[in-house]
C-alpha positions as CSV (number, residue, x, y, z in Angstrom):
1,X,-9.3,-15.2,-8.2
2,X,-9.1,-13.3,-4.5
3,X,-8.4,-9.6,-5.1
4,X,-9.8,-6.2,-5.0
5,X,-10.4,-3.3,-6.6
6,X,-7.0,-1.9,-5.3
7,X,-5.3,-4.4,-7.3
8,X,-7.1,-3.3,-10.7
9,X,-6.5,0.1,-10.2
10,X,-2.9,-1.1,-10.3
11,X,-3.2,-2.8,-13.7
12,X,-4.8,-0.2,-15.4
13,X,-2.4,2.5,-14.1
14,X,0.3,0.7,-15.3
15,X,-1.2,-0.9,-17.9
16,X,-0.4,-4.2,-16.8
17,X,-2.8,-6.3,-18.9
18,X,-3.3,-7.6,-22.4
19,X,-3.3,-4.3,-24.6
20,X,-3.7,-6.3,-27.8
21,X,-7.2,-5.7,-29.7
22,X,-9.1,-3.6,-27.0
23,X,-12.8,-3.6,-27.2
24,X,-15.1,-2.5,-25.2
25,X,-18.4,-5.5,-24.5
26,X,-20.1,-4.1,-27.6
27,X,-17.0,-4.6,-30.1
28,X,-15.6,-0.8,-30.6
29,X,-11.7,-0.7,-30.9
30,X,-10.1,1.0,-27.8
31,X,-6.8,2.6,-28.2
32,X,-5.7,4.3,-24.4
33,X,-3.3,6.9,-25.1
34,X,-3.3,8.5,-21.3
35,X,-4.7,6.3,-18.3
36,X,-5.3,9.1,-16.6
37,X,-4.3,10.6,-12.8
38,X,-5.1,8.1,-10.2
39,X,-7.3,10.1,-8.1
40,X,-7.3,9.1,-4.6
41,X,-10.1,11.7,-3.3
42,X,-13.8,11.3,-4.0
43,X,-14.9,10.6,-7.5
44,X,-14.2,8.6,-10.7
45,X,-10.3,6.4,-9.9
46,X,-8.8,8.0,-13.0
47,X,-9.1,11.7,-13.9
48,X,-8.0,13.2,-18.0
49,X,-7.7,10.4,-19.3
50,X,-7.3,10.3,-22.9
51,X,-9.0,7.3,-24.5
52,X,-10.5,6.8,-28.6
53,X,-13.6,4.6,-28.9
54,X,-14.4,3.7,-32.4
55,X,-12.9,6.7,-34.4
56,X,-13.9,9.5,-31.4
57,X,-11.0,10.4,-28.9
58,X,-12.6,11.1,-25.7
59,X,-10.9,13.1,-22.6
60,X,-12.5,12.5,-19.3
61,X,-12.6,9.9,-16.2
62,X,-12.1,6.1,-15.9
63,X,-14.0,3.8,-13.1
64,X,-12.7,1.3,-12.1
65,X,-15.1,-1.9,-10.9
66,X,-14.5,-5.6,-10.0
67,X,-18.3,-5.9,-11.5
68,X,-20.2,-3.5,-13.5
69,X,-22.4,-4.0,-11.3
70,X,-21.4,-2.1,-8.8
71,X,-21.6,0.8,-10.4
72,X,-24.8,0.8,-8.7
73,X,-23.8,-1.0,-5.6
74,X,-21.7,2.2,-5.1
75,X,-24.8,4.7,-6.1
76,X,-22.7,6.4,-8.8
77,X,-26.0,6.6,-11.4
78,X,-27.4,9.4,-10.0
79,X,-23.8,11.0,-8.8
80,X,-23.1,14.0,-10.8
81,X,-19.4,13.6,-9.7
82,X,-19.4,10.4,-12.2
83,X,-20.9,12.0,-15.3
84,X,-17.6,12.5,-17.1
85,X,-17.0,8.9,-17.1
86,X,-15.6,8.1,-20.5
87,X,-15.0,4.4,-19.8
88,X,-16.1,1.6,-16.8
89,X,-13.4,-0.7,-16.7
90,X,-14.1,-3.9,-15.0
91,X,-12.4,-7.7,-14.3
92,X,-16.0,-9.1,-14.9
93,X,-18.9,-7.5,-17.3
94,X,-22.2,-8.9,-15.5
95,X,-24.8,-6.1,-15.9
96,X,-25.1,-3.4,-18.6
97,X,-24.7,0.0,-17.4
98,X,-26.0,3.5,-18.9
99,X,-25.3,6.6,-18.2
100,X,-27.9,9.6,-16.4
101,X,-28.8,10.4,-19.5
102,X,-29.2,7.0,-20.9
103,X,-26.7,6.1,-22.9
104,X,-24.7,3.0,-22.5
105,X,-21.4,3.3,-20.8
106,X,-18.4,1.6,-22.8
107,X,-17.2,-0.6,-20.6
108,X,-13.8,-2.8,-21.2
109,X,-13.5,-6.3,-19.1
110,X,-10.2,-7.1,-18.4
111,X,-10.8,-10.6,-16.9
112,X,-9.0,-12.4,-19.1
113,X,-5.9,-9.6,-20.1
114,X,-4.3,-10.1,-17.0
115,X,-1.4,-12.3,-16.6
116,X,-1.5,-15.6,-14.2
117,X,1.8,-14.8,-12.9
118,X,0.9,-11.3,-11.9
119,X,-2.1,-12.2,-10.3
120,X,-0.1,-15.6,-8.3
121,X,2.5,-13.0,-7.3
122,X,0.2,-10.0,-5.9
123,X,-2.0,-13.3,-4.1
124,X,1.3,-13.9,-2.4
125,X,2.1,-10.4,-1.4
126,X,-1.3,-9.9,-0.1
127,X,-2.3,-13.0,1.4
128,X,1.0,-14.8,2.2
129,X,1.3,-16.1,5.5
130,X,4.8,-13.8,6.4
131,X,7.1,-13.1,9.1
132,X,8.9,-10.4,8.7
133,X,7.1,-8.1,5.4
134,X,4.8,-9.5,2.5
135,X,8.0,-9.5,-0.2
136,X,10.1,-10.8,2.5
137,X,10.9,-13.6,-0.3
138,X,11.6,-11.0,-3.3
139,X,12.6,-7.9,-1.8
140,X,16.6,-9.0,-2.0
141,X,16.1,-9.2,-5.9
142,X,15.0,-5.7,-5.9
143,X,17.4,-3.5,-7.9
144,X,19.5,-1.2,-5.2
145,X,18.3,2.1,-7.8
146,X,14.6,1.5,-7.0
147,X,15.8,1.0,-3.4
148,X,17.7,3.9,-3.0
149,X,15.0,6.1,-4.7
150,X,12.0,4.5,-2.6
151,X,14.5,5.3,0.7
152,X,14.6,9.1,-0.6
153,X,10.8,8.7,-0.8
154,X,10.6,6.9,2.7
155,X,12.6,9.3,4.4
156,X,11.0,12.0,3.0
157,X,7.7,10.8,4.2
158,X,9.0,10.3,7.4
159,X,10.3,13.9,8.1
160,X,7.0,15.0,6.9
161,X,4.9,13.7,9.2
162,X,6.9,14.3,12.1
163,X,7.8,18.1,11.2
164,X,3.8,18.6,11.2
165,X,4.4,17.9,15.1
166,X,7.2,20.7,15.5
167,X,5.0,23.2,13.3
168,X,1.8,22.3,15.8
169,X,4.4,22.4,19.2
170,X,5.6,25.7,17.5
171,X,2.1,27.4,17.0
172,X,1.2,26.1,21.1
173,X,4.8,28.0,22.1
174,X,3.7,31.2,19.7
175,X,6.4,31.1,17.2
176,X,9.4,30.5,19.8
177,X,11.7,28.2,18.1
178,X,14.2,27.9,21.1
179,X,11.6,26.7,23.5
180,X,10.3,24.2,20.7
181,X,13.6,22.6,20.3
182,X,14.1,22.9,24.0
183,X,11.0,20.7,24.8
184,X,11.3,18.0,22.0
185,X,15.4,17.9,23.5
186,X,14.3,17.1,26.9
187,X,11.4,14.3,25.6
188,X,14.8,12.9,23.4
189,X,16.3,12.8,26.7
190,X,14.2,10.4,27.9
191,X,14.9,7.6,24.4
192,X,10.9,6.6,23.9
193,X,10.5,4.8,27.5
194,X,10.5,8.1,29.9
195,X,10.2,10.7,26.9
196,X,6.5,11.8,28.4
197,X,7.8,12.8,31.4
198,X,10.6,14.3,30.0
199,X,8.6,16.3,27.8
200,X,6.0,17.6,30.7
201,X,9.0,18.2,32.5
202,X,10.4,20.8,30.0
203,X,6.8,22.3,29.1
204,X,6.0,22.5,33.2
205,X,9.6,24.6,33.4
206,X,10.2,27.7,30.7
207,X,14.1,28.3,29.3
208,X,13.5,31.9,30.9
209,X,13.2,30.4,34.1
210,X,16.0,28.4,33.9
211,X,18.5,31.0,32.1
212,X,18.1,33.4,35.2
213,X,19.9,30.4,37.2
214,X,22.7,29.1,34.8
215,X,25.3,31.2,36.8
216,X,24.7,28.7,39.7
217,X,24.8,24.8,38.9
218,X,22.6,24.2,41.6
219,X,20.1,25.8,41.0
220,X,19.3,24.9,37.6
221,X,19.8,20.8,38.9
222,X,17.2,21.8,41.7
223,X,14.8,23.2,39.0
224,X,15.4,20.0,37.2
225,X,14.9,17.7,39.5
226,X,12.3,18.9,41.5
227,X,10.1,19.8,38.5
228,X,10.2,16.1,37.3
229,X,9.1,15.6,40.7
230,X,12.1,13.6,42.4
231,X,12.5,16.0,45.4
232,X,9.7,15.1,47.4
233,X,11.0,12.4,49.2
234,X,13.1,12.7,52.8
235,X,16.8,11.7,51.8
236,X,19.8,10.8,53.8
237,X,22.8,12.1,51.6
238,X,23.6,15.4,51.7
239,X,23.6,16.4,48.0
240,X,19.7,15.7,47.5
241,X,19.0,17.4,50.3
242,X,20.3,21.0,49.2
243,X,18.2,20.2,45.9
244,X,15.3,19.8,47.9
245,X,16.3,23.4,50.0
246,X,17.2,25.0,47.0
247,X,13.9,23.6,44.5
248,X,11.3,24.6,47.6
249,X,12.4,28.2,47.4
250,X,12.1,28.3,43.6
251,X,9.1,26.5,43.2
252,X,7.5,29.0,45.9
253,X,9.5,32.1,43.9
254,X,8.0,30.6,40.3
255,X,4.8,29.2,41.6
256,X,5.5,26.1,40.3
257,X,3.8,22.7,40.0
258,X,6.2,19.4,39.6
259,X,5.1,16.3,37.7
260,X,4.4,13.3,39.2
261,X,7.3,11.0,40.0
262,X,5.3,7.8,39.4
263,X,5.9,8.6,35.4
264,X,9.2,7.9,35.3
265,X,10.4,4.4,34.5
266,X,13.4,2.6,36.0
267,X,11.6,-1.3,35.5
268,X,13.9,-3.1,32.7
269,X,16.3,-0.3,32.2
270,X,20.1,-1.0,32.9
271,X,21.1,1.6,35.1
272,X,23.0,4.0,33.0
273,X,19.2,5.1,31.3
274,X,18.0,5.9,34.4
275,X,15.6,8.5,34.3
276,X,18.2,9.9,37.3
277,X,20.5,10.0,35.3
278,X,19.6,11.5,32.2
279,X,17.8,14.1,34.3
280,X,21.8,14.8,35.2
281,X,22.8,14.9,32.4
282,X,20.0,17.2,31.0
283,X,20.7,19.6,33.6
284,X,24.5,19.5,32.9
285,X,23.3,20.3,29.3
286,X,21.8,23.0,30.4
287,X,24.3,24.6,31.9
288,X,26.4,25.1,29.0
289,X,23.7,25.8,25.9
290,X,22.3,28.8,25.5
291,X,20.5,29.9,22.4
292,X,21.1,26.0,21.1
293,X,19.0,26.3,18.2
294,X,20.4,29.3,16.9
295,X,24.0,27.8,16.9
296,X,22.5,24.9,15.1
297,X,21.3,26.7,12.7
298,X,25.0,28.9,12.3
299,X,26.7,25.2,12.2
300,X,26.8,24.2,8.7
301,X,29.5,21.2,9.7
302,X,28.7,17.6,11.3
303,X,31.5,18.4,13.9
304,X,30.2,21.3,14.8
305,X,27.1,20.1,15.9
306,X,28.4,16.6,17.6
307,X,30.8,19.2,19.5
308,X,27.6,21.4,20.4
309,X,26.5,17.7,22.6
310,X,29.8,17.0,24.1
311,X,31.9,17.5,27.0
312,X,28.8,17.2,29.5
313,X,30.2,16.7,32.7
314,X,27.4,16.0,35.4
315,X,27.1,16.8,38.9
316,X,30.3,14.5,40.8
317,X,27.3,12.9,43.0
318,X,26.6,10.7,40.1
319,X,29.7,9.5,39.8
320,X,28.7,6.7,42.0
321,X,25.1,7.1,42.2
322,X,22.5,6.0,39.9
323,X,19.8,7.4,42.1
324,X,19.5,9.0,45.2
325,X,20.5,7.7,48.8
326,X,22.2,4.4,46.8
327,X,26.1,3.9,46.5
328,X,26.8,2.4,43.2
329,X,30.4,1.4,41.9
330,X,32.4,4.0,40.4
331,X,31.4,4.9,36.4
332,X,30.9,7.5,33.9
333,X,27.7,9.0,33.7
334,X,28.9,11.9,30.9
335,X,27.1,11.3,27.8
336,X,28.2,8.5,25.6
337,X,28.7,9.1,21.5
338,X,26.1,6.8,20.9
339,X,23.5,9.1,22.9
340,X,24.6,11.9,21.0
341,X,24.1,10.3,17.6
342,X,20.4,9.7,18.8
343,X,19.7,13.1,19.4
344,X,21.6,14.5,16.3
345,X,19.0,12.1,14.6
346,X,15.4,12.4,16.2
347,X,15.7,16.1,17.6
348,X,18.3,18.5,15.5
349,X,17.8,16.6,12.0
350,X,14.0,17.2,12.6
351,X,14.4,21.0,13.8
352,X,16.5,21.4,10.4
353,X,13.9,19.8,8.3
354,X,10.6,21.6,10.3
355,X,12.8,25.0,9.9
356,X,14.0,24.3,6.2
357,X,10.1,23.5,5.5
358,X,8.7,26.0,7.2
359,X,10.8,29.0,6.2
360,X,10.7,27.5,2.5
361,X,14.8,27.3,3.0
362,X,16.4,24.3,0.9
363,X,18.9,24.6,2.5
364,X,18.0,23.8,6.1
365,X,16.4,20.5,4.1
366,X,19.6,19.8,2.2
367,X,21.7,20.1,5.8
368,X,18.5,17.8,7.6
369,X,19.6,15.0,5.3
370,X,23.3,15.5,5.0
371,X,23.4,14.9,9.2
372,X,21.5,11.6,8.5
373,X,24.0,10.3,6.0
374,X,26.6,11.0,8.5
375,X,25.0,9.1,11.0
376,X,25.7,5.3,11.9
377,X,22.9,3.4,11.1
378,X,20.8,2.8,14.2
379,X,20.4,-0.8,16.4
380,X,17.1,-2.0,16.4
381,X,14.6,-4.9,15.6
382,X,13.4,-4.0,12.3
383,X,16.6,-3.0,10.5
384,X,18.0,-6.3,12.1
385,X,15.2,-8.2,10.2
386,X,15.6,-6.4,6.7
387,X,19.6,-7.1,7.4
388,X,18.3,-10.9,7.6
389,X,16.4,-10.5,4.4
390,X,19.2,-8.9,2.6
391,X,18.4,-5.4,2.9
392,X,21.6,-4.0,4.5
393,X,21.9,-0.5,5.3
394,X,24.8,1.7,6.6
395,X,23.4,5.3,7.4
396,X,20.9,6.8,9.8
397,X,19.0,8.0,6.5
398,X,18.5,4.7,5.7
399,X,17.7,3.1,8.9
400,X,15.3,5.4,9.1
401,X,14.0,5.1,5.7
402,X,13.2,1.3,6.9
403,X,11.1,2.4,9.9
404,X,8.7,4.5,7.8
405,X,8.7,1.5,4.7
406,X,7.6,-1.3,7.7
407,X,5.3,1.0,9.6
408,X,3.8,2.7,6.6
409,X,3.8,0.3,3.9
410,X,4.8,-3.3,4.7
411,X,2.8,-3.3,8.4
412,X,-0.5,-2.5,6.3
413,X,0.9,-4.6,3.0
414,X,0.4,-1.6,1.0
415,X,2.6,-3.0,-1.6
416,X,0.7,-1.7,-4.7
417,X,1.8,1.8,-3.5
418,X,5.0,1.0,-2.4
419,X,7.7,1.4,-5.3
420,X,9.7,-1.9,-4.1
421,X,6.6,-3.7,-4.2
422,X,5.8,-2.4,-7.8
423,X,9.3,-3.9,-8.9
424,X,8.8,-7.3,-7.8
425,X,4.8,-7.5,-8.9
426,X,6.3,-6.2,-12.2
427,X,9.4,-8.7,-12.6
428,X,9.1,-10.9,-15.5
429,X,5.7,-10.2,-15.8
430,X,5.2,-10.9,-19.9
């Protein structure tokens, strides 16, 4: 059989094996009342455990090996952190093994307690040619509870990890939540391909430089634009050029240094993401927030917030312009709903979530996951290929849900901790 240790730890945590007659190798009777806390830091796999050998009920810490012999392949004889070892469970029993003090561990072998079928249908989970995820075969026989419960889990994880990123931007910007929000806006801005320089954009120009200019709309586009570093060229239409005036007295007034313009991307975009254009439509943003994450903090209604990221009109130039010096047919550049939506989702669900957490307010959380559930679910690979295996989801707080299961979990076939996983290993399993 081709498993690992991983995969034992499963069995006995769920006691997923024979549990008729237990013995250990010498012949006592085992009764396991408590399996014990799967312990996933340093030390014995299973901590208060409550186990009777023979007629003694003992409480203490189960290890787990594939061979009792590598109890001392893993140097855990002369490791005080093992002494409270009540009982070395093992697939194969190949080598006695005694305690520091000499006396013989019990040890129960579980090599032949554990069903075929289990054992076929973890093989195929983790060593399945796939390609999509390793249940890609199961996972649409999966009940929709445990699926809905492990997208609550998911989701949660998700929002976890990334709120440790606001909480560290927040500590950098000493507390200032309005600036926080303000840079991890601009980097939405950007949608992944030009969020770096979006980012270094916002961080290389403060709000309180740009709120002494929002009285004057060019001003604030200069500041914009010539910060991200698209000013330094010699242009032919008119509108550029007073940028350009306007940015090289503010940049000398401010002492400030622009990015460079080779970090933008335009390769492989369609026109309407250019980084031109959402720079526009940043700046047009700009003009009409002030304070935006303290009114999205007062807005306890959907509608409130969508209204918060519409209307943004931007500058007439780009009306027919999707860069500088080049005539373009006549289109929209104002923000679309679907570009709202997206930065509902990655930037003020996140700030609610990070602000809930932080300030140990449930009900910043509660309105974090509310705005997901309103949310469309989003257009991408991965919740294309669940669609394809059967896993169809509506909301944003699912869709995202499945981005966290494929990176997390199915990407690194960490199905034995994965609750979907559990339910197929588990199906039928006699």
């Amino acid at each position: 059989m081709l498993f690992n240790e991983d995969f034992l730890r499963y069995i006995w945590k769920f006691k997923l094996f024979d549990m008729r007659s237990l013995q250990t190798i010498n012949g006592e009777v085992i009764e396991v009342a408590s399996a014990g806390m799967h312990n996933f830091n340093s030390g014995a796999d299973f901590q208060n455990a409550r186990i009777k050998i023979g007629d003694t009920t003992w409480a203490g810490n189960v290890e787990i090996h594939l061979n009792s012999s590598d109890w001392h392949k893993h140097n855990h004889t002369n490791d005080n952190a093992y002494n409270n070892v009540i009982l070395h469970v093992v697939y194969k029993h190949d080598e006695d093994i005694y305690t520091s003090e000499g006396k013989l561990l019990p040890t129960l072998e579980l090599g032949s307690r554990i069903s075929e079928a289990l054992y076929l249908r973890y093989h195929d989970l983790a060593y399945g040619k796939k390609q999509i995820i390793p249940c890609e075969a199961s996972i649409s026989t999966v009940q929709a509870v445990t699926m809905q419960n492990w997208f609550t889990r998911m989701l949660i994880e998700r929002l976890e990890k990334k709120s440790i990123t606001v909480i560290d931007a927040l500590k950098l910007n000493k507390g200032n939540w309005e600036e926080t929000f303000y840079q991890f806006l601009a980097a939405n801005f950007g949608f992944k391909i030009n969020a770096l320089p979006f980012e270094l954009m916002a961080k290389s120009l403060p709000q309180n430089i740009l709120g002494k200019h929002k009285s004057s709309a060019l001003q604030v586009e200069a500041l914009i634009f010539g910060q991200a570093g698209m000013l330094e060229d010699n242009f032919k239409d008119q509108y550029p050029n007073k940028l350009k005036t306007e940015y090289q007295f503010l940049r000398s007034k401010y002492n400030l240094k622009p990015i460079e313009k080779h970090l933008w991307k335009f390769l492989r975009l369609r026109p309407q993401n250019f980084p031109t254009v959402r720079l526009a439509q940043f700046a047009a943003f700009t003009l009409v927030s002030n304070l935006l994450f303290s009114k999205i903090l007062d807005y306890e209604e959907v509608k409130e917030l969508r209204k918060l990221f519409s209307n943004i009109v931007v500058n007439d130039y780009w009306v027919n312009h999707y860069r500088f010096d080049a005539e373009s047919k006549i289109s929209s550049k104002n923000f679309g709903e679907s570009s709202i939506d997206l930065l509902l989702l990655n930037t003020v669900s996140l700030f609610l979530y990070s602000y809930g957490k932080h300030h140990n307010q449930q009900k910043y959380i509660d309105r974090s996951l509310r705005l997901l559930e309103s949310l469309g679910v989003e257009s991408n690979q991965i919740v294309n290929d669940f669609a394809e295996l059967g896993v169809k989801v509506k909301t944003a707080y699912e869709s995202q849900a499945l981005l966290e299961l494929k990176s997390s979990y199915c990407n690194h076939k960490r199905c034995l901790q994965c609750g979907i996983g559990n339910e197929i290993l588990k199906l039928n399993i006699t």
